[in-house]
KEZADREN-14080 format. One line per field, with one value per residue (C-alpha): residue number from 0; y, x, z. Coordinates in nm, 4 decimals. Last residue first. Example, Ala and Ser with C-alpha at 12.3 -4.5 7.8 and 13.67 -1.06 7.14 Angstrom:
! KEZADREN-14080
num = [1  0] $
y = [-0.1060  -0.4500] $
x = [1.3670  1.2300] $
z = [0.7140  0.7800] $
This chain:
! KEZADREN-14080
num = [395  394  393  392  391  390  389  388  387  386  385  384  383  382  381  380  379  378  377  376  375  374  373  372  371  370  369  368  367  366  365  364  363  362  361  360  359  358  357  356  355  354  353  352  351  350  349  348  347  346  345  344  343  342  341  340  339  338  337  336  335  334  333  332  331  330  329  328  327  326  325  324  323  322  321  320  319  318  317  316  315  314  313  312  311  310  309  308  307  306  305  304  303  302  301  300  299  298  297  296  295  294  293  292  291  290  289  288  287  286  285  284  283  282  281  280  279  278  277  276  275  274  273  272  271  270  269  268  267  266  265  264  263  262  261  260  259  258  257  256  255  254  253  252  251  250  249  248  247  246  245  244  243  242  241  240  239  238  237  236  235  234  233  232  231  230  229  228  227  226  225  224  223  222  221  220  219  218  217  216  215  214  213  212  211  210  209  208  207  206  205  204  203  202  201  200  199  198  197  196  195  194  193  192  191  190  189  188  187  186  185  184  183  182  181  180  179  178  177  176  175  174  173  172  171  170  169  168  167  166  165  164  163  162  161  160  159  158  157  156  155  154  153  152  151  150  149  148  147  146  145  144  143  142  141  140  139  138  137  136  135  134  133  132  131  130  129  128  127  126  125  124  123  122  121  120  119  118  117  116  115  114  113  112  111  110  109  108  107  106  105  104  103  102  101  100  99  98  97  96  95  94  93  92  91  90  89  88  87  86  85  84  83  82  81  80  79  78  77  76  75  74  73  72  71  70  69  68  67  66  65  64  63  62  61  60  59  58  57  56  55  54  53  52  51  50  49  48  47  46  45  44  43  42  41  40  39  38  37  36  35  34  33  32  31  30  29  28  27  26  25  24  23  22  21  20  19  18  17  16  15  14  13  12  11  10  9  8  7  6  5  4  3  2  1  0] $
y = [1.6562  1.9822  1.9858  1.8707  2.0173  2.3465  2.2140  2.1834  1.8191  1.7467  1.7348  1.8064  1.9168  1.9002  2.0808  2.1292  1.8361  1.8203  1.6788  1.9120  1.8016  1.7504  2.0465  2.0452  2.0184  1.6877  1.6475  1.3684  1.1253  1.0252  1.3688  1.4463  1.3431  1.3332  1.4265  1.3591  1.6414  1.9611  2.1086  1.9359  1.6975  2.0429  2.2573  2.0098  2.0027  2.3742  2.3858  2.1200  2.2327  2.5729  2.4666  2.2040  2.4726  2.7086  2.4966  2.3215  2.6867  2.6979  2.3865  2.1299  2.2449  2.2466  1.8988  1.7080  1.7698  1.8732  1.5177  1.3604  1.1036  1.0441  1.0987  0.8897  0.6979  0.5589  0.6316  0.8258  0.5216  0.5611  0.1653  0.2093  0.1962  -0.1592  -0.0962  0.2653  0.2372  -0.0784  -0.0849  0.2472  0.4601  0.8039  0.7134  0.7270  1.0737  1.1824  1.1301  1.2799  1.3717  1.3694  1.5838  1.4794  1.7239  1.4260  1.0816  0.8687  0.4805  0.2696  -0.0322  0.1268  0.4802  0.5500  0.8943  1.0872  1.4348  1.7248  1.5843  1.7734  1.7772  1.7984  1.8194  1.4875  1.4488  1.8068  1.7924  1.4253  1.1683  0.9066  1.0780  1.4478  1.2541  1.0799  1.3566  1.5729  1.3119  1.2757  1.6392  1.5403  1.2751  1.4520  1.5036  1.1483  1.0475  1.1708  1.1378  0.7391  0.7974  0.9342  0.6444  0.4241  0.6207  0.5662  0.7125  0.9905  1.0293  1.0041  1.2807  1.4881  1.4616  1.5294  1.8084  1.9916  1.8920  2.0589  2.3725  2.3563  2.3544  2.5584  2.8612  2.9546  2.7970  2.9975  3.2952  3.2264  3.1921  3.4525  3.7243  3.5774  3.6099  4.0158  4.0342  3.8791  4.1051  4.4006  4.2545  4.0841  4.1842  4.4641  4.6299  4.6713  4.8184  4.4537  4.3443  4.6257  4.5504  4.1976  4.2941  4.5386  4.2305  4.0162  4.3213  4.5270  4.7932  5.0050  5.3441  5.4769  5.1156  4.9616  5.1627  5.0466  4.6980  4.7405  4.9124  4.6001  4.3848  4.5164  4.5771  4.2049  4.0503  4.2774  4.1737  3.8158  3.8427  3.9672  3.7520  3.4377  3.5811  3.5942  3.2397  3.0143  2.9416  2.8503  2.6419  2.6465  2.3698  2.4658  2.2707  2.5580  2.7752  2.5763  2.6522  3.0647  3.0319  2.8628  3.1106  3.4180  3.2904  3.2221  3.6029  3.7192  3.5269  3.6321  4.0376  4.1193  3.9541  4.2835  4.2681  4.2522  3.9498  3.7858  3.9024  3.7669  3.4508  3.4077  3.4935  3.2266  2.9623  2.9956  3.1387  2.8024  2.4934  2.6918  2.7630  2.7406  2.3859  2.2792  2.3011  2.3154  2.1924  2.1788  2.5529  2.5948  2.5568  2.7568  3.0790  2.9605  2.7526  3.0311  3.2469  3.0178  2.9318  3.3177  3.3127  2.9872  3.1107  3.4550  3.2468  3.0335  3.3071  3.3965  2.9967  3.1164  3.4045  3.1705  2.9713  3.1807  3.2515  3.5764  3.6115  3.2466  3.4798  3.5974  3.3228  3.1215  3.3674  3.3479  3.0046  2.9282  3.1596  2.9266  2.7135  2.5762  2.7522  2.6634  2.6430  3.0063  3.1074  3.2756  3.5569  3.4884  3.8705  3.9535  4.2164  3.9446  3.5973  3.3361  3.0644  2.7711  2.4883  2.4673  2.4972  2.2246  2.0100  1.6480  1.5476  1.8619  1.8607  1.5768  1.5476  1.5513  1.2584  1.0625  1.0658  0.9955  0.6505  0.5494  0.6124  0.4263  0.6159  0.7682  0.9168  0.9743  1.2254  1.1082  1.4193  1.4103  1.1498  0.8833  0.8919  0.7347  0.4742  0.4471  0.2018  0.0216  -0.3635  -0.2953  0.0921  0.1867  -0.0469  0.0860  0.4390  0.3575  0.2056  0.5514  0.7785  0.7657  1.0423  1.2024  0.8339  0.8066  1.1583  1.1444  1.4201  1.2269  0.9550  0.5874  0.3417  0.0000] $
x = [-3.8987  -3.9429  -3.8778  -3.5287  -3.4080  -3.5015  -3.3176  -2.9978  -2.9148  -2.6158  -2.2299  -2.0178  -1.6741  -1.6187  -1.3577  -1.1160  -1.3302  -1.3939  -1.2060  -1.1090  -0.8547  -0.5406  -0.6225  -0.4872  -0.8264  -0.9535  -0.8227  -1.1418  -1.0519  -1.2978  -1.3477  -1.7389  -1.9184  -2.3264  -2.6063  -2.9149  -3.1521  -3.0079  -3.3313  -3.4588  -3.1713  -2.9379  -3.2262  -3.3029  -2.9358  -2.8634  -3.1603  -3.0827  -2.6918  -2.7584  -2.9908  -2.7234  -2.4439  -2.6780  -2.8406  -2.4424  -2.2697  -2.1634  -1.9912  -2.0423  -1.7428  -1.9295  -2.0300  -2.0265  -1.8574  -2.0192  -1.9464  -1.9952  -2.2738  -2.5386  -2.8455  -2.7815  -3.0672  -3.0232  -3.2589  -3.0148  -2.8024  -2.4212  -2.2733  -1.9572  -2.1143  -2.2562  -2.4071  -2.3173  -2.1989  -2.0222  -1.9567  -1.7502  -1.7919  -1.8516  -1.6162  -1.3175  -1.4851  -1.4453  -1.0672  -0.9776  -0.6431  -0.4702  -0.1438  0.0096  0.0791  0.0685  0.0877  -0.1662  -0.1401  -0.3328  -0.5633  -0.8790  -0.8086  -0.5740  -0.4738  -0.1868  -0.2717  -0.4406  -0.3977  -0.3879  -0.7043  -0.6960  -0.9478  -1.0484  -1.2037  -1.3895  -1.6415  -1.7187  -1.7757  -2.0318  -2.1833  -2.2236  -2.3560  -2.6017  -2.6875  -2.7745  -2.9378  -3.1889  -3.2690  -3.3474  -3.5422  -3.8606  -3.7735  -3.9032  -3.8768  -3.5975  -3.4344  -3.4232  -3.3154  -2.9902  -2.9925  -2.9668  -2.7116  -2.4807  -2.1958  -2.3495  -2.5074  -2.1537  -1.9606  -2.2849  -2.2956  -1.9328  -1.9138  -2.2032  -2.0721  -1.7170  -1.8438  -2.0951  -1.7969  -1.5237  -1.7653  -1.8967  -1.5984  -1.3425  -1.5175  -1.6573  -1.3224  -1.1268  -1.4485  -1.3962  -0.9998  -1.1055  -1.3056  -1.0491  -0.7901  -1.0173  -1.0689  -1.4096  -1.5963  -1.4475  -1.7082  -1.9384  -1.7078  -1.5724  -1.9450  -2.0626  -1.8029  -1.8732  -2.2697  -2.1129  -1.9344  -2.2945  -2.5086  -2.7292  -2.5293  -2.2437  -2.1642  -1.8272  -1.7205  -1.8525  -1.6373  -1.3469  -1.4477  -1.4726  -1.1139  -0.9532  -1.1124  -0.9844  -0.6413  -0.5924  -0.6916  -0.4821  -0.1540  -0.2642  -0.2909  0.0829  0.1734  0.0452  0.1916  0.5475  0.5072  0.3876  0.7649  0.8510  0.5506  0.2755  0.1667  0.2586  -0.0921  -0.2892  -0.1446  -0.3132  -0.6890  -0.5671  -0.4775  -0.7856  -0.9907  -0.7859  -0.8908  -1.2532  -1.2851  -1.0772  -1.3551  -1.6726  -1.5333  -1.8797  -2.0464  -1.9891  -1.9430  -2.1738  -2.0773  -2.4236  -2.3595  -2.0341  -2.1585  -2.4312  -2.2238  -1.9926  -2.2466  -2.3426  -1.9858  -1.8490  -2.0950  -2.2396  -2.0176  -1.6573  -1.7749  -2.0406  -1.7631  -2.0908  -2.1467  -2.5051  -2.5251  -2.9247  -2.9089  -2.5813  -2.6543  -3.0072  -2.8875  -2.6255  -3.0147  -3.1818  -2.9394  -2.8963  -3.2747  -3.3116  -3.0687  -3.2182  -3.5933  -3.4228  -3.2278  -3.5195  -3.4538  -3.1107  -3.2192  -3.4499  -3.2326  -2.9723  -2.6728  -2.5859  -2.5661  -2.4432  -2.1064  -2.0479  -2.1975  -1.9394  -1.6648  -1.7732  -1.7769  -1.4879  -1.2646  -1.4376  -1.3977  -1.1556  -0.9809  -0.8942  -1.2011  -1.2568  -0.9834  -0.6525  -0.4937  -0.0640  0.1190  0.2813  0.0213  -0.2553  -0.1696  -0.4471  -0.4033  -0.1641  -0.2502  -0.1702  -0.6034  -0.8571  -0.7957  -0.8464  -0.9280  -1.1424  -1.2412  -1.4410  -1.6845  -1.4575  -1.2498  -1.5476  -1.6903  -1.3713  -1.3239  -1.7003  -1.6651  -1.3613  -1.1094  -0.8207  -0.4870  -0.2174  0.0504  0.4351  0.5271  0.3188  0.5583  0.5604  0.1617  0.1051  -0.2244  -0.5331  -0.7820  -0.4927  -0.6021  -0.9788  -1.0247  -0.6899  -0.7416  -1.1259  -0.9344  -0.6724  -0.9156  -1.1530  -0.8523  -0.9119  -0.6933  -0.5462  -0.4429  -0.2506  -0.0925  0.0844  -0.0596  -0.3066  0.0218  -0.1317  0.1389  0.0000] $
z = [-3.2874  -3.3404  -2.9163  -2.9888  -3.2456  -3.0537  -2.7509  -2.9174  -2.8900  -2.6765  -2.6611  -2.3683  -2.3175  -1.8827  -1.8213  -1.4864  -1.3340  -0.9966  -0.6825  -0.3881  -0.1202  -0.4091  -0.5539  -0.8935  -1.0783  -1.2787  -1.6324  -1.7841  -2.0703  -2.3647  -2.4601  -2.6098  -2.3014  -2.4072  -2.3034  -2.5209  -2.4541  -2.2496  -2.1326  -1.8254  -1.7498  -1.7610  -1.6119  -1.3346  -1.2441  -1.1787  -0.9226  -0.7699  -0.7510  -0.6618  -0.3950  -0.2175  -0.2186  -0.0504  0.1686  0.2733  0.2818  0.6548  0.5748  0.9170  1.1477  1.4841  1.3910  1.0596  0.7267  0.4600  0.2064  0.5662  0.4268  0.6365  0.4296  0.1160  0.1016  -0.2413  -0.5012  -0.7381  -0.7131  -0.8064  -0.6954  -0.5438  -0.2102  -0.2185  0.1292  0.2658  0.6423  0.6647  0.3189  0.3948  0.1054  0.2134  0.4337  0.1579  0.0583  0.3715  0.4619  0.7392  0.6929  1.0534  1.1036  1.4244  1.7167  1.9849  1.8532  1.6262  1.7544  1.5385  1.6693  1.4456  1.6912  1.8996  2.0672  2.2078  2.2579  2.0493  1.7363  1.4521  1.1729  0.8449  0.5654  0.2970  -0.0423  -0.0650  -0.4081  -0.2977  -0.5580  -0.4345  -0.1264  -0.2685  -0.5902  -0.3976  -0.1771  -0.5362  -0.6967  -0.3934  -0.4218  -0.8254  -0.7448  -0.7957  -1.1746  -1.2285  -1.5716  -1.6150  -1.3115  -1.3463  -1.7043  -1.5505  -1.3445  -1.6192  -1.7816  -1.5498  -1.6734  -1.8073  -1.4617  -1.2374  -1.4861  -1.4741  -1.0849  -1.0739  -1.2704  -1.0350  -0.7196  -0.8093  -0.9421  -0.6005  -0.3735  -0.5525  -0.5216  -0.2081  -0.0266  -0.2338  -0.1818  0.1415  0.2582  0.0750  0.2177  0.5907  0.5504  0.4701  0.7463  0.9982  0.9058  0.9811  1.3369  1.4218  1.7110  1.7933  2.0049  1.7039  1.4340  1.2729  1.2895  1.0725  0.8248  0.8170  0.7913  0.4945  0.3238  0.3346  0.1818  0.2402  0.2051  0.4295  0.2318  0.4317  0.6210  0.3104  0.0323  0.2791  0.2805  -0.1274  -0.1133  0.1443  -0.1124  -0.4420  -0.2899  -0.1532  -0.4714  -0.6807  -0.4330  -0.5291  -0.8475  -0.8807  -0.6057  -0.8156  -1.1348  -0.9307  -0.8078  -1.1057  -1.2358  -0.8946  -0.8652  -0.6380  -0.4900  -0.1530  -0.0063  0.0828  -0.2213  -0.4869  -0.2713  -0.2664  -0.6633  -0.7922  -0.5325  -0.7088  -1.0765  -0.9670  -0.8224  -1.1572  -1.3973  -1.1511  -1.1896  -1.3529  -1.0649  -0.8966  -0.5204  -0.2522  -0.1105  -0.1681  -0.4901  -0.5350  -0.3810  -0.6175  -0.9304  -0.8327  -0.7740  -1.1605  -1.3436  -1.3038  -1.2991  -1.6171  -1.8973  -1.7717  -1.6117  -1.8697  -2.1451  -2.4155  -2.7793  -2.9458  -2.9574  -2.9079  -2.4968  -2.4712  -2.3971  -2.2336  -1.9941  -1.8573  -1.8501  -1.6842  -1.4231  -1.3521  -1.3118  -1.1245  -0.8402  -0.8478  -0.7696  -0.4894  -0.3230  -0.0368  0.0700  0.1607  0.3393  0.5170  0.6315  0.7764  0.5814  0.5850  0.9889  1.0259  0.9863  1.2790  1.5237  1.3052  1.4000  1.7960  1.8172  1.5924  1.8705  2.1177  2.0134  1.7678  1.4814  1.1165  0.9298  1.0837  0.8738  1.0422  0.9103  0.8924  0.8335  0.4859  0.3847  0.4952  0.4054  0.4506  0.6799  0.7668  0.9895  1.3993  1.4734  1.2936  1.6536  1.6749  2.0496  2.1724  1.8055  1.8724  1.6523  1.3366  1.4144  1.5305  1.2141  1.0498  1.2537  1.1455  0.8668  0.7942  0.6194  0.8467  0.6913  0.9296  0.8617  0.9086  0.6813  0.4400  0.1524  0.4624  0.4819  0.7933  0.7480  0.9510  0.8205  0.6556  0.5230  0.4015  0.4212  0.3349  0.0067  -0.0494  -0.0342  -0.2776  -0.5315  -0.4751  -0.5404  -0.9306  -1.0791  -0.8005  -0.6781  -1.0074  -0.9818  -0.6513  -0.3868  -0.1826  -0.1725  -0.0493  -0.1194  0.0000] $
């Protein structure tokens, strides 16, 4: 067993390597990490990312602020996470989310329609991209127009995480970088003297009452739910397609029944997961499946691998659109679970019913699929598709 998150085979299929870990090496020390342990049983993740008391998210890198480290809330414990989450649930209640339901379907619409009568579509720069980034940018309060620089700056921020940077990538990375920093630190600003309604002017607002966030903090809050708000539902939406073309069976399924579509989405979150694993440091000695972790020890926890656990999911490399799903950890679990689940889970339901709705005979047009860089993230970099332009269609 030579499990590698970073080597290019298990990038391109990781599901063999997991089912491996799962059987012989529940938790396994990555040599090429560091010593990190890599845990894949559900059951053995789950309780990773309960008990943060026991596996920390604190002792990673942040988010570089003018040179100084800015700490996400995905990296902090109570009750610093506590009082950031508090924060930030602000934007994302439940019913504000539900109140984005008809915008959702009218900047789904409207991607559908641009390409509807072509015949030919890259569904990711075409629709899985600019879709759940124009939402967050306007939940933001920034201008969608900028969607191709916001998704260009997340690409670079989630590349950075992991020093995958190259040297020959560095100085265009700092240059976009440096323009990232300055057009956020002059919208906060245009906030602080004009505050909206608007996610980035609650920030602002929250920054000025009795200093509850510092002006680093807002500005690490914007890079996470930019990247967050956008890498997320990009990566559910390739996958899906990628899982229903090739299982056409099920994709028939959700023809004739457009009520499965919610179900679609859990099943796709379950069977290809848009984040694969996070980390987690241990707190103190621990053991878990037999395994000795030590003190200070990076722990991936690997949710896509427990996403299918046979003892959890039966006959979990089958896709099933009428599978009960509910249970998988594709959002995390606990104090942690992604702030953006509704959101992410909307755009994606929303975004699929006009594909299988309106895009008639779907079909992959490159026989091999480039998946992005991100080792933790999984989604196709393109997805060329082929399809009968809807007027065709109806004529006939």
């Amino acid at each position: 067993m030579d499990y590698n998150p970073l080597a290019p085979d298990v990038r391109r299929d990781p599901y063999p390597y997991y089912a491996a870990l799962r059987r012989d090496q529940p938790v396994y020390r990555i040599e090429a990490l560091g010593g990190a342990y890599a845990i894949s049983r559900y059951e053995d993740v789950l309780f990773a990312v309960t008990r943060h008391d026991l596996f920390s998210s604190t002792g990673f890198s942040g988010t570089n602020i003018d040179g100084r480290p800015a700490k996400m809330m995905i990296f902090t414990d109570p009750p610093d996470h506590t009082r950031l989450r508090n924060l930030v649930n602000r934007g994302f209640t439940p019913r504000m989310v539900a109140d984005l339901e008809p915008r959702i379907r009218e900047v789904t619409r409207e991607l559908v329609d641009r390409i509807a009568v072509a015949g030919t579509t890259d569904l990711v720069a075409d629709l899985a991209m600019p879709l759940p980034v124009t939402i967050i940018a306007e939940i933001l309060g920034v201008d969608p127009a900028h969607k191709e620089d916001f998704k260009r700056w997340s690409d670079w921020i989630v590349l950075d995480f992991f020093n995958q940077i190259s040297e020959e990538q560095q100085p265009q990375y700092e240059s976009d970088m440096e323009t990232f920093k300055q057009y956020f630190q002059r919208v906060v600003e245009e906030r602080r003297s004009q505050p909206r309604a608007d996610l980035i002017s609650a920030l602002v607002r929250a920054e000025t009452e009795q200093q509850a966030l510092t002006a680093d903090e807002v500005l690490v809050f914007i890079v996470l739910l930019l990247v967050a708000g956008n890498e997320t539902t990009t990566n559910l939406l390739g996958n899906a397609v990628i899982a229903l073309l090739e299982h056409p069976d099920e994709l028939a399924k959700v023809r004739r029944d457009r009520a499965l579509v919610p179900n679609l989405v859990e099943e796709a979150l379950r069977y290809d997961a848009p984040v694969q694993f996070l980390l987690r440091r241990a707190t103190e000695d621990a053991e878990l499946a037999g395994t000795a972790i030590p003190r200070d020890a990076m722990v991936l926890a690997i949710f896509a691998s427990a996403n299918r656990d046979e003892r959890r999911f039966p006959d979990p490399d089958r896709f099933d659109v009428t599978r009960d799903a509910q249970g998988h950890l594709s959002f995390g679990h606990g104090i942690h679970f992604c702030l953006g689940a509704p959101l992410a889970r909307l755009e994606a339901a929303i975004a699929l019913e006009e594909i299988i709705g309106r895009l008639h005979d779907l079909r992959r047009v490159e026989e091999s699929i480039e998946f992005i860089d991100a080792p933790f993230l999984r989604g196709p970099k393109r997805l060329p598709l082929a399809f009968t332009p809807i007027e065709t269609a109806v004529r006939s």
